[in-house]
N, C-alpha and C positions, 0 to 999 in steps of 0.2 A: 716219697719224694714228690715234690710238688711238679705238677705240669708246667713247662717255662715256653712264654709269647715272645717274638721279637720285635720291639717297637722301636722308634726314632726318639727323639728328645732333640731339640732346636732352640736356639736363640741368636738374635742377630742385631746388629748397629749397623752404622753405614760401614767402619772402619773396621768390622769383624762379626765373623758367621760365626757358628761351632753347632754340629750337629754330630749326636752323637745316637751308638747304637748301643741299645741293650737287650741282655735278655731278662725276663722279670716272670714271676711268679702267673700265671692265671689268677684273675683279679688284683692284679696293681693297679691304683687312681693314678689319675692323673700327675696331682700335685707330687705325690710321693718319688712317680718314676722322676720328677724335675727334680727334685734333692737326690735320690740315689745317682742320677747324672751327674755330679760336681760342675755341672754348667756356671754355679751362681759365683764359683771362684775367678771366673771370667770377666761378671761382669759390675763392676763397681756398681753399686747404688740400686741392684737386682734383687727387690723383697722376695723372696722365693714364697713367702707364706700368703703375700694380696696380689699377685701380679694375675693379671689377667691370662688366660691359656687358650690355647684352641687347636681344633686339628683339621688342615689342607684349609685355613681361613674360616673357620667358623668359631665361632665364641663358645666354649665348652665349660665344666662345672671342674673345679680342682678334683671332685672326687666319682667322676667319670671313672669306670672303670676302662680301660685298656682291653682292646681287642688286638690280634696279632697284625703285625704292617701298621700300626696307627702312626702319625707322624704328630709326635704334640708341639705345641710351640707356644714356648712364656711369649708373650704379647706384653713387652714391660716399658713402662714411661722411665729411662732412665736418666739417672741424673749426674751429673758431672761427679767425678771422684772429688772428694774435698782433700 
């Protein structure tokens, strides 16, 4: 059985936060724990595969591995639901 990390997964508008917790595998990227989050069901117009990420404000790489307590956050230009 795999060793499991606890990380955050974030994303936010003016009109709505969502932060969620997970646990994930030792070595989960970045990108991936933002899809296993269902965050992007949240948020209309939220490319989960080019949005920009980072963690406690820093610009990070989708495929950053996850250390345990990491706090990621899609950094996303969204755009009005059509």
């Amino acid at each position: 059985m795999a060793e499991l990390i606890e990380v955050e997964v974030a994303c936010a508008r003016p009109e709505l936060q969502v932060v969620r917790v997970l646990s994930v595998p030792v070595g989960t990227r970045a990108r991936d724990a933002l899809k296993l989050s269902g965050i992007g069901a949240q948020f209309a117009g939220l490319d989960l595969e080019r949005c920009a990420l980072g963690i406690y404000g820093r610009e990070i790489s989708g495929e950053r591995e996850l250390q345990a307590g990491d706090r990621s956050s899609a950094r996303a230009h969204l755009e009005a639901a059509v």
